[in-house]
RORO-975869 format. One line per 3 residues: number of its first residue (from 1); their letters; for each residue x, y, z of N, C-alpha, C. Coordinates in steps of 0.2 Angstrom, whole numbers, m for minus. Example, Ala and Ser with C-alpha at 12.3 -4.5 7.8 and 13.67 -1.06 7.14 Angstrom:
<atoms>
1) AS) 66/m28/39/62/m22/39/66/m16/39 ~ 64/m11/35/68/m5/36/64/0/39
</atoms>
This chain:
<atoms>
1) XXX) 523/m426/179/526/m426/185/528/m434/187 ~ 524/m440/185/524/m444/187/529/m447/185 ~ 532/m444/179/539/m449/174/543/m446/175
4) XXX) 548/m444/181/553/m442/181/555/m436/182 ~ 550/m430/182/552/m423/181/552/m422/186 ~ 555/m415/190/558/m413/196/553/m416/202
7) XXX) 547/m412/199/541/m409/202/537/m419/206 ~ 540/m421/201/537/m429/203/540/m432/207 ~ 549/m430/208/549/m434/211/553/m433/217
10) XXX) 551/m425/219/551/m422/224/546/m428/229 ~ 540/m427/226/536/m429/231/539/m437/232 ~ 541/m441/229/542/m449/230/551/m450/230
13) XXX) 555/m445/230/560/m447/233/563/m449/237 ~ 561/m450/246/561/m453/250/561/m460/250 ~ 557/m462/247/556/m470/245/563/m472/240
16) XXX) 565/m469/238/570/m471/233/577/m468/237 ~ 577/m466/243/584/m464/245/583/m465/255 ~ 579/m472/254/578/m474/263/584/m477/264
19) XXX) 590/m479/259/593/m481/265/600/m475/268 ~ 600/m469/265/602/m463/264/600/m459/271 ~ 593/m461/274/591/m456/278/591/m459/285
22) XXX) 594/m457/292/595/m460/296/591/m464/297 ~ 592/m470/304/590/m477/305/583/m473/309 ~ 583/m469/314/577/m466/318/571/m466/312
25) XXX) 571/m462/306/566/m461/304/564/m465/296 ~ 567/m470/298/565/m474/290/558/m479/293 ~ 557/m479/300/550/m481/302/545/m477/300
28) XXX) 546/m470/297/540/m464/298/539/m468/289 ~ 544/m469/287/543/m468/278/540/m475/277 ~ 541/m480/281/537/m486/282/531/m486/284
31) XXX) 527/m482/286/522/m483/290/519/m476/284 ~ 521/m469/281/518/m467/276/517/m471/270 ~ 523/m477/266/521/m482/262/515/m484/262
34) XXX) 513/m488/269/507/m489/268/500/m486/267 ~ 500/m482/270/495/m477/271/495/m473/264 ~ 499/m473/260/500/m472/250/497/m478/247
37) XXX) 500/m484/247/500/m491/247/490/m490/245 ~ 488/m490/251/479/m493/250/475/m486/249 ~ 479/m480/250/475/m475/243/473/m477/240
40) XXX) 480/m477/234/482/m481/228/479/m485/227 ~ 477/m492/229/474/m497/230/465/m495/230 ~ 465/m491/234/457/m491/234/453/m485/229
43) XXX) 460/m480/225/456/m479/220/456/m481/215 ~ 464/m488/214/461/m491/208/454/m496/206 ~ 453/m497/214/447/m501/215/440/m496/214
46) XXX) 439/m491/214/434/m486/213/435/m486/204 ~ 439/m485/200/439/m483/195/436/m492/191 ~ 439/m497/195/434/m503/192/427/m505/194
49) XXX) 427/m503/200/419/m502/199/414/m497/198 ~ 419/m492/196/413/m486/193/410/m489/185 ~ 416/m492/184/415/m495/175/410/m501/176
52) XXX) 410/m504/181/405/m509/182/399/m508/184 ~ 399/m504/187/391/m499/188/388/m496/182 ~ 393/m491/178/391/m488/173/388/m494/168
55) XXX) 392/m501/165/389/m504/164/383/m509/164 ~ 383/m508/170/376/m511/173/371/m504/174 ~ 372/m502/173/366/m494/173/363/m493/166
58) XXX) 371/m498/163/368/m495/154/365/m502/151 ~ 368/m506/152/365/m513/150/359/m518/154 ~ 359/m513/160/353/m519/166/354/m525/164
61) XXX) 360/m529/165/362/m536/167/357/m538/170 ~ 353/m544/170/350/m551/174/351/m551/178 ~ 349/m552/184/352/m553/194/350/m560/194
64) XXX) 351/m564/189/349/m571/188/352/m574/195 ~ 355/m574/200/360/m579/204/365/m574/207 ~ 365/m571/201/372/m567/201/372/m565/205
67) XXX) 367/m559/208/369/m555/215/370/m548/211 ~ 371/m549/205/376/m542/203/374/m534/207 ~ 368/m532/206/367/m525/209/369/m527/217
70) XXX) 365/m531/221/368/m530/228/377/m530/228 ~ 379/m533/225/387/m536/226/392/m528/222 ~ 387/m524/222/387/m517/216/388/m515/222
73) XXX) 383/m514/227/380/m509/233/387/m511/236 ~ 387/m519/238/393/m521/245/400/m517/244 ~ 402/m518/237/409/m514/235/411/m508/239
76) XXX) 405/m505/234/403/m498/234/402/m495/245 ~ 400/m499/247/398/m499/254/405/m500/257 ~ 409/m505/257/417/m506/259/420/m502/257
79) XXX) 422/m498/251/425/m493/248/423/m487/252 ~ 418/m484/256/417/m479/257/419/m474/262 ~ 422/m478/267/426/m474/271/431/m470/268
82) XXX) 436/m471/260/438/m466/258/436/m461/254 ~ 441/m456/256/435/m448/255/432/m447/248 ~ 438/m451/243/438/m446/236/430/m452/232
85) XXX) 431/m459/236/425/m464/235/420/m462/237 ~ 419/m458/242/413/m456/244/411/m451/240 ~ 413/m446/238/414/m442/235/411/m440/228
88) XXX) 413/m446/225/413/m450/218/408/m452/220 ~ 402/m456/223/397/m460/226/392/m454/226 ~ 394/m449/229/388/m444/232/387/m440/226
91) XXX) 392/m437/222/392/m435/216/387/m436/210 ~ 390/m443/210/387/m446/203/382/m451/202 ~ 386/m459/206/384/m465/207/375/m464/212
94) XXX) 376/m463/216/371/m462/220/364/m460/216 ~ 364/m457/211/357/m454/209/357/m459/203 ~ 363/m461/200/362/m466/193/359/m472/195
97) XXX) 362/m475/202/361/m481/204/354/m482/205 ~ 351/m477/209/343/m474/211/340/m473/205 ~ 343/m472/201/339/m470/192/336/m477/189
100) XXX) 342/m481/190/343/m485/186/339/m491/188 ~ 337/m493/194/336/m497/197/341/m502/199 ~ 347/m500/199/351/m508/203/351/m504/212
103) XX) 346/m508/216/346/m509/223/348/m513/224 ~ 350/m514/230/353/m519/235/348/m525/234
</atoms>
């Protein structure tokens, strides 16, 4: 859906034909932008720190200075007001991190 077929770009058409849509409502399509924008943005950010977790769960890195497992938590902690983060957290991360021992 994402490369071009009907079904794809039904849903993201709008953005590709704002300036086609009255002047009234191209503020609505501005203000949905962003609220897509840092979705996007915070689950590409879950998807990097899950691999940084996992790595740190499989390797236990040194907390020499680093900070790493707190700095693990902090992310993880900022990220979670979104739902599919928490979600992903509650599911998975939560008992591996507990397993693992990277605490805060």
């Amino acid at each position: 859906m994402s490369h071009g077929a009907f079904e794809g770009l039904m849903l993201t058409a709008m953005y590709y034909i704002t300036d086609g849509l009255p002047h009234e409502a191209r503020p609505a399509v501005d203000a949905q932008h962003a609220k897509i924008l840092s979705t996007h943005i915070a689950r590409a950010a879950v998807v990097l720190l899950s691999i940084v977790t996992e790595l740190q769960a499989y390797f236990r890195f040194d907390d020499d200075g680093a900070r790493i497992n707190p700095r693990i938590h902090e992310i993880w902690t900022a990220l979670m007001p979104v739902f599919e983060v928490k979600e992903l957290y509650d599911e998975r991360y939560a008992q591996l991190m507990k397993d693992r021992g990277i605490n805060p």
